[in-house]
Backbone as CSV, one residue per row, in Angstrom:
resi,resn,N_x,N_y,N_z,CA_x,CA_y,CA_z,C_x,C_y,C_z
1,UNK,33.372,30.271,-38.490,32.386,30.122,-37.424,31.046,30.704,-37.861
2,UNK,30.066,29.966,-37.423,28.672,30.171,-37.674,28.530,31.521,-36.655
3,UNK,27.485,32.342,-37.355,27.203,33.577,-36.151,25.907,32.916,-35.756
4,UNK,26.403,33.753,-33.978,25.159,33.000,-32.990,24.041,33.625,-33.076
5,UNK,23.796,34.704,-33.177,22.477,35.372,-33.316,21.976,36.206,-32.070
6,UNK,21.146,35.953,-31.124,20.637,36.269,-30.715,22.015,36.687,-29.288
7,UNK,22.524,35.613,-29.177,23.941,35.773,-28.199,24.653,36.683,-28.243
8,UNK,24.684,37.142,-29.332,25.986,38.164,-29.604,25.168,39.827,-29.129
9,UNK,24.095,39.783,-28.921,23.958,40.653,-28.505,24.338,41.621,-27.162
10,UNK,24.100,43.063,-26.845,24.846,43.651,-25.685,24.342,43.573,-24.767
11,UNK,24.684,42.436,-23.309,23.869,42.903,-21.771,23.351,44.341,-21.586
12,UNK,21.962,44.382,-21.339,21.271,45.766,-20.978,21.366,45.506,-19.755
13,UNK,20.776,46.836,-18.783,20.948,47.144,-17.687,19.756,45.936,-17.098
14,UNK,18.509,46.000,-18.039,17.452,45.261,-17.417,17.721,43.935,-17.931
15,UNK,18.630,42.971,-18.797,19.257,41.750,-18.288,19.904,41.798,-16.930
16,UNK,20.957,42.975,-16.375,21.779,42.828,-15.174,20.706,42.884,-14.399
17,UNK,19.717,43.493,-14.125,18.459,43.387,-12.872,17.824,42.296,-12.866
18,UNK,17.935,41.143,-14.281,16.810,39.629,-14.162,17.672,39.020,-13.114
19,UNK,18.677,39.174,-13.522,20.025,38.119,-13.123,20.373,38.313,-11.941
20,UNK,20.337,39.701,-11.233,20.430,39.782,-9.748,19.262,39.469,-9.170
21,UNK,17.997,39.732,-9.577,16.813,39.001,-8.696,16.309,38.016,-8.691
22,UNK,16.802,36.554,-10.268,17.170,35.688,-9.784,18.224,35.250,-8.894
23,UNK,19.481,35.784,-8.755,20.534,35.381,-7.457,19.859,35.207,-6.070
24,UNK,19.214,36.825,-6.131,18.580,36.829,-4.236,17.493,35.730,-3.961
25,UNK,17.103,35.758,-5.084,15.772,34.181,-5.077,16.216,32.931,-4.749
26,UNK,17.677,32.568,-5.503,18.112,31.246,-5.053,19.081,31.440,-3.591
27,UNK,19.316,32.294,-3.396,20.578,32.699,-2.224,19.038,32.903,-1.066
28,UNK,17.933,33.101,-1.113,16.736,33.160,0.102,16.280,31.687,-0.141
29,UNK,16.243,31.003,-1.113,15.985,29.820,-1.319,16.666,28.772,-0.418
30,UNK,18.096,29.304,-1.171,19.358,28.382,-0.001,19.551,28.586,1.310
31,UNK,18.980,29.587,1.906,19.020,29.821,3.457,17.965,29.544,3.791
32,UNK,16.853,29.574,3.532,15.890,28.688,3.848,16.030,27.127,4.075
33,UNK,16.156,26.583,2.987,16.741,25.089,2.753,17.749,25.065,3.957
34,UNK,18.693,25.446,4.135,19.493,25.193,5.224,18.847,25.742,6.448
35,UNK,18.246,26.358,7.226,17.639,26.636,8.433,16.965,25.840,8.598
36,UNK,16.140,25.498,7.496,15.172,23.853,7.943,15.900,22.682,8.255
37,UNK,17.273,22.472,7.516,17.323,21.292,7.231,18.063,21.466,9.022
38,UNK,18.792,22.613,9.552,19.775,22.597,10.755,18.521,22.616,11.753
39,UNK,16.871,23.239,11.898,15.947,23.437,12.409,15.571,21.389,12.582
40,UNK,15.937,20.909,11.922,15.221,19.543,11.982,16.725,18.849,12.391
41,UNK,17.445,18.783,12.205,19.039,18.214,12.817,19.150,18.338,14.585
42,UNK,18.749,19.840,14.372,18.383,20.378,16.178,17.106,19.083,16.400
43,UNK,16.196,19.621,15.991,14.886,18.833,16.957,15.306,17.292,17.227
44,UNK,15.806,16.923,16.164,16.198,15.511,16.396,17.044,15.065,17.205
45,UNK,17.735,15.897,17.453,19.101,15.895,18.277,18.717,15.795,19.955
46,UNK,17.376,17.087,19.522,17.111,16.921,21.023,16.338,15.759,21.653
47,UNK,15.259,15.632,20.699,14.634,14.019,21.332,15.669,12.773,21.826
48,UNK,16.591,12.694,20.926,17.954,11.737,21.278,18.419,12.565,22.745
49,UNK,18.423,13.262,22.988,19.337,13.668,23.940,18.210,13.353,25.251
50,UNK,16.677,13.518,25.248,16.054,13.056,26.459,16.097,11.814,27.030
């Protein structure tokens, strides 16, 4: 096997901190995205319903 290089190196503490504050970014991302999308399901729902 070819050595990978740069891969084989050891997770630092400040890789584990990129990687959790990208998570909370896409996990506020995804609740966003979903409150709009249930925020516009509602409104629509209600015009149908008058």
């Amino acid at each position: 096997m070819l050595p990978m290089g740069d891969d084989n190196k050891e997770i630092t503490e400040q890789d584990m901190e990129k990687l959790t504050d990208q998570r909370m970014l896409a996990e506020r991302h995804l609740m966003k995205y979903c409150f709009l999308k249930l925020f516009c399901l509602g409104s629509i729902y209600m015009l149908e319903v008058k």
